[in-house]
C-alpha positions as a Markdown table, in Angstrom:
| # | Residue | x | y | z |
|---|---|---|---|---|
| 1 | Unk | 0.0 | 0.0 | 0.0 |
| 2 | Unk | 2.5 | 2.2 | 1.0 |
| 3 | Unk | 4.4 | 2.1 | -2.6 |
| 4 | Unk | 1.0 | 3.4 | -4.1 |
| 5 | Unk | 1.7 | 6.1 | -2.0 |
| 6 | Unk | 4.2 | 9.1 | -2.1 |
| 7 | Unk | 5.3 | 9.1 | 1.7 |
| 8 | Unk | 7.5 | 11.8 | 1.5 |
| 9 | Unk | 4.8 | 14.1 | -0.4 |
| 10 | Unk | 2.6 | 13.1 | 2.8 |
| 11 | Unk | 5.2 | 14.3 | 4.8 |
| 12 | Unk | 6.1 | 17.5 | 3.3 |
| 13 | Unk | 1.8 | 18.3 | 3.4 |
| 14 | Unk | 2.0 | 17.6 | 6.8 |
| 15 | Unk | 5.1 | 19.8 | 7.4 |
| 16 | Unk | 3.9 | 22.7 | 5.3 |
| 17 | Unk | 0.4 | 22.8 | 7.1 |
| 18 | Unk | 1.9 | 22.9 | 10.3 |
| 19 | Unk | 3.9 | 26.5 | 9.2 |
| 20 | Unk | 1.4 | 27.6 | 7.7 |
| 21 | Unk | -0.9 | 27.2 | 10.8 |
| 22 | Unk | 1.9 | 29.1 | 12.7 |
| 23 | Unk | 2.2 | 31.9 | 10.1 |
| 24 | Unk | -1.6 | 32.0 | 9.9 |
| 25 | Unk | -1.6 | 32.9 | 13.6 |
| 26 | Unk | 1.1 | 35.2 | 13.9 |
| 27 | Unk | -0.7 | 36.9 | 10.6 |
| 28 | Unk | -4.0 | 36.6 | 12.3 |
| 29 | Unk | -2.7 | 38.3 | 15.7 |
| 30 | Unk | -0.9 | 41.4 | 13.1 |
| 31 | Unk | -4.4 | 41.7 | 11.5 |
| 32 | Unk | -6.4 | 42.0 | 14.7 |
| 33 | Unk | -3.7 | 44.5 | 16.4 |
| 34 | Unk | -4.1 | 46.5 | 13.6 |
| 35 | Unk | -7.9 | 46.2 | 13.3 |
| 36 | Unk | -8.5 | 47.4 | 16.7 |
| 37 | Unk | -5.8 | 50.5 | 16.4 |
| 38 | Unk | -7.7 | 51.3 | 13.2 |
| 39 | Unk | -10.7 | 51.3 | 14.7 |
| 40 | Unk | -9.6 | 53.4 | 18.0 |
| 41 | Unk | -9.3 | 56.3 | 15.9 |
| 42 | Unk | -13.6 | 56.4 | 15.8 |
| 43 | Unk | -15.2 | 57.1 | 18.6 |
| 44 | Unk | -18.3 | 56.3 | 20.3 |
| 45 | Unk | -20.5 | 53.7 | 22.0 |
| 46 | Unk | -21.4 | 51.4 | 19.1 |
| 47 | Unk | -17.2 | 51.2 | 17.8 |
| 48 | Unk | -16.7 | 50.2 | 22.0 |
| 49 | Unk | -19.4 | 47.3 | 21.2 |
| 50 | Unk | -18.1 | 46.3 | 18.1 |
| 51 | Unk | -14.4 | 45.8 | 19.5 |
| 52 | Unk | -15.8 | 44.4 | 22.6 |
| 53 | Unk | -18.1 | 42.0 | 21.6 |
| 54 | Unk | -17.3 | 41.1 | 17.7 |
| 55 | Unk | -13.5 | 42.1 | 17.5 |
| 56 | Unk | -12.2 | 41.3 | 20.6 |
| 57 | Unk | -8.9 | 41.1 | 22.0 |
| 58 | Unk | -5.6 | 39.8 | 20.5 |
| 59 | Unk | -5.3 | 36.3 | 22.3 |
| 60 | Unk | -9.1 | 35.8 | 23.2 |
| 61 | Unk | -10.5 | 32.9 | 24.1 |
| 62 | Unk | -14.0 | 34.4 | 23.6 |
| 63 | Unk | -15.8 | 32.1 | 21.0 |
| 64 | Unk | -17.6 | 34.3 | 18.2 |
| 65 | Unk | -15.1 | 36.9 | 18.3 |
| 66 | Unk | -13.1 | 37.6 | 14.8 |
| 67 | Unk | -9.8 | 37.2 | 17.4 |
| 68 | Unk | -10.4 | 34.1 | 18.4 |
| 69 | Unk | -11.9 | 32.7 | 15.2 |
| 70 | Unk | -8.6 | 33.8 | 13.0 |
| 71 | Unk | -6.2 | 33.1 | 16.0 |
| 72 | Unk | -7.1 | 29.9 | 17.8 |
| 73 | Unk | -9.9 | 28.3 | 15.6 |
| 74 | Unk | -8.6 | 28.1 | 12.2 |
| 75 | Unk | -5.1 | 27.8 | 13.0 |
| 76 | Unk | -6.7 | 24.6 | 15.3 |
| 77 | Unk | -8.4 | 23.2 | 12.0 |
| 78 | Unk | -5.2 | 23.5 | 10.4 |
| 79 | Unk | -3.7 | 21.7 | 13.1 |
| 80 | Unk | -6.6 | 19.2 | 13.0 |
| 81 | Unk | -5.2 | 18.7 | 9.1 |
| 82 | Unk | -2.2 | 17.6 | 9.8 |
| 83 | Unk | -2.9 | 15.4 | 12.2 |
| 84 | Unk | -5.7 | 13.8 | 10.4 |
| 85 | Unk | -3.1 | 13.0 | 7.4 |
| 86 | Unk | -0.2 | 12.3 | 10.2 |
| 87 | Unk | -2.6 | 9.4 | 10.9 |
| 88 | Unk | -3.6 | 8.4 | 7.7 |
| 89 | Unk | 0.7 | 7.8 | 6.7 |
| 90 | Unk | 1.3 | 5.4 | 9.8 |
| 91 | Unk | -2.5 | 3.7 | 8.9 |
| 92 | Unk | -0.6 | 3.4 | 5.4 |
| 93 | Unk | 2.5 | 2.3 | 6.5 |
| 94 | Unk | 1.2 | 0.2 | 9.2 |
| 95 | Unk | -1.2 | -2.1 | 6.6 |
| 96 | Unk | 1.9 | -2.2 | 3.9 |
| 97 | Unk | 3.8 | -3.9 | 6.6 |
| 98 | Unk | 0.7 | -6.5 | 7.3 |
| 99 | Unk | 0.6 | -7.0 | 3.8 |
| 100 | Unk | 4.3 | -7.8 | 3.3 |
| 101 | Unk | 4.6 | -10.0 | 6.2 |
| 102 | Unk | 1.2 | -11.7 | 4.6 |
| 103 | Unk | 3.1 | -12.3 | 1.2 |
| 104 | Unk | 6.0 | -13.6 | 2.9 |
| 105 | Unk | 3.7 | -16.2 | 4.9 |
| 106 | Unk | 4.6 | -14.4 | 8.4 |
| 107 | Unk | 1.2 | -13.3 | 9.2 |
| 108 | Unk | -0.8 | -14.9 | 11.9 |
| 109 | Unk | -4.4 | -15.7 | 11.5 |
Protein backbone atom coordinates (compact mmCIF):
# COMPACT_ATOMS: atom_id res chain seq x y z
CA UNK A 1 0.00 0.00 0.00
CA UNK A 2 2.53 2.21 0.98
CA UNK A 3 4.37 2.15 -2.60
CA UNK A 4 0.98 3.37 -4.10
CA UNK A 5 1.66 6.12 -1.99
CA UNK A 6 4.18 9.12 -2.11
CA UNK A 7 5.27 9.06 1.65
CA UNK A 8 7.47 11.81 1.49
CA UNK A 9 4.82 14.13 -0.37
CA UNK A 10 2.64 13.10 2.81
CA UNK A 11 5.19 14.32 4.80
CA UNK A 12 6.09 17.51 3.32
CA UNK A 13 1.80 18.30 3.39
CA UNK A 14 1.97 17.56 6.83
CA UNK A 15 5.12 19.80 7.45
CA UNK A 16 3.89 22.72 5.31
CA UNK A 17 0.41 22.77 7.08
CA UNK A 18 1.87 22.92 10.29
CA UNK A 19 3.88 26.49 9.21
CA UNK A 20 1.40 27.59 7.74
CA UNK A 21 -0.92 27.19 10.82
CA UNK A 22 1.89 29.06 12.73
CA UNK A 23 2.19 31.88 10.05
CA UNK A 24 -1.60 31.96 9.95
CA UNK A 25 -1.62 32.89 13.62
CA UNK A 26 1.05 35.23 13.92
CA UNK A 27 -0.74 36.93 10.63
CA UNK A 28 -4.04 36.63 12.32
CA UNK A 29 -2.68 38.27 15.70
CA UNK A 30 -0.88 41.41 13.13
CA UNK A 31 -4.44 41.70 11.46
CA UNK A 32 -6.41 41.95 14.70
CA UNK A 33 -3.71 44.45 16.45
CA UNK A 34 -4.08 46.46 13.64
CA UNK A 35 -7.86 46.23 13.35
CA UNK A 36 -8.46 47.38 16.70
CA UNK A 37 -5.85 50.50 16.42
CA UNK A 38 -7.66 51.31 13.17
CA UNK A 39 -10.73 51.32 14.74
CA UNK A 40 -9.61 53.40 17.96
CA UNK A 41 -9.29 56.27 15.86
CA UNK A 42 -13.62 56.43 15.85
CA UNK A 43 -15.19 57.06 18.61
CA UNK A 44 -18.29 56.27 20.30
CA UNK A 45 -20.49 53.66 22.04
CA UNK A 46 -21.40 51.44 19.12
CA UNK A 47 -17.17 51.18 17.79
CA UNK A 48 -16.72 50.18 22.03
CA UNK A 49 -19.45 47.25 21.21
CA UNK A 50 -18.08 46.26 18.13
CA UNK A 51 -14.44 45.78 19.54
CA UNK A 52 -15.82 44.38 22.62
CA UNK A 53 -18.05 42.01 21.60
CA UNK A 54 -17.33 41.10 17.69
CA UNK A 55 -13.49 42.12 17.53
CA UNK A 56 -12.16 41.28 20.61
CA UNK A 57 -8.87 41.14 22.04
CA UNK A 58 -5.63 39.78 20.48
CA UNK A 59 -5.34 36.28 22.26
CA UNK A 60 -9.07 35.81 23.16
CA UNK A 61 -10.49 32.94 24.14
CA UNK A 62 -14.00 34.44 23.63
CA UNK A 63 -15.83 32.08 20.98
CA UNK A 64 -17.59 34.26 18.23
CA UNK A 65 -15.07 36.94 18.31
CA UNK A 66 -13.15 37.59 14.78
CA UNK A 67 -9.83 37.19 17.41
CA UNK A 68 -10.43 34.09 18.35
CA UNK A 69 -11.90 32.75 15.19
CA UNK A 70 -8.64 33.77 13.04
CA UNK A 71 -6.16 33.12 15.97
CA UNK A 72 -7.06 29.92 17.75
CA UNK A 73 -9.87 28.32 15.64
CA UNK A 74 -8.60 28.11 12.20
CA UNK A 75 -5.13 27.84 13.04
CA UNK A 76 -6.71 24.56 15.31
CA UNK A 77 -8.45 23.24 12.00
CA UNK A 78 -5.16 23.54 10.39
CA UNK A 79 -3.67 21.74 13.12
CA UNK A 80 -6.64 19.16 12.99
CA UNK A 81 -5.19 18.67 9.10
CA UNK A 82 -2.18 17.62 9.83
CA UNK A 83 -2.94 15.44 12.22
CA UNK A 84 -5.65 13.78 10.43
CA UNK A 85 -3.06 12.96 7.42
CA UNK A 86 -0.18 12.28 10.19
CA UNK A 87 -2.57 9.43 10.91
CA UNK A 88 -3.58 8.39 7.68
CA UNK A 89 0.67 7.85 6.73
CA UNK A 90 1.32 5.36 9.84
CA UNK A 91 -2.47 3.71 8.90
CA UNK A 92 -0.56 3.38 5.35
CA UNK A 93 2.52 2.25 6.54
CA UNK A 94 1.19 0.18 9.17
CA UNK A 95 -1.23 -2.07 6.57
CA UNK A 96 1.91 -2.15 3.93
CA UNK A 97 3.76 -3.87 6.57
CA UNK A 98 0.68 -6.52 7.30
CA UNK A 99 0.57 -6.97 3.79
CA UNK A 100 4.30 -7.77 3.29
CA UNK A 101 4.56 -10.01 6.16
CA UNK A 102 1.25 -11.71 4.59
CA UNK A 103 3.15 -12.29 1.19
CA UNK A 104 5.96 -13.59 2.94
CA UNK A 105 3.68 -16.16 4.86
CA UNK A 106 4.55 -14.37 8.38
CA UNK A 107 1.20 -13.32 9.16
CA UNK A 108 -0.80 -14.86 11.94
CA UNK A 109 -4.38 -15.66 11.50
Amino acid sequence: MAMLTDYQKMQSACEYINTSAEEFTSKATNFIVNLTAALSTFEGAAKDSLIASKIGQSGSDVEGTLACFVEKQIPSLLTGMKNLLNGNLETIVQTDQKLADAIEGKSEG
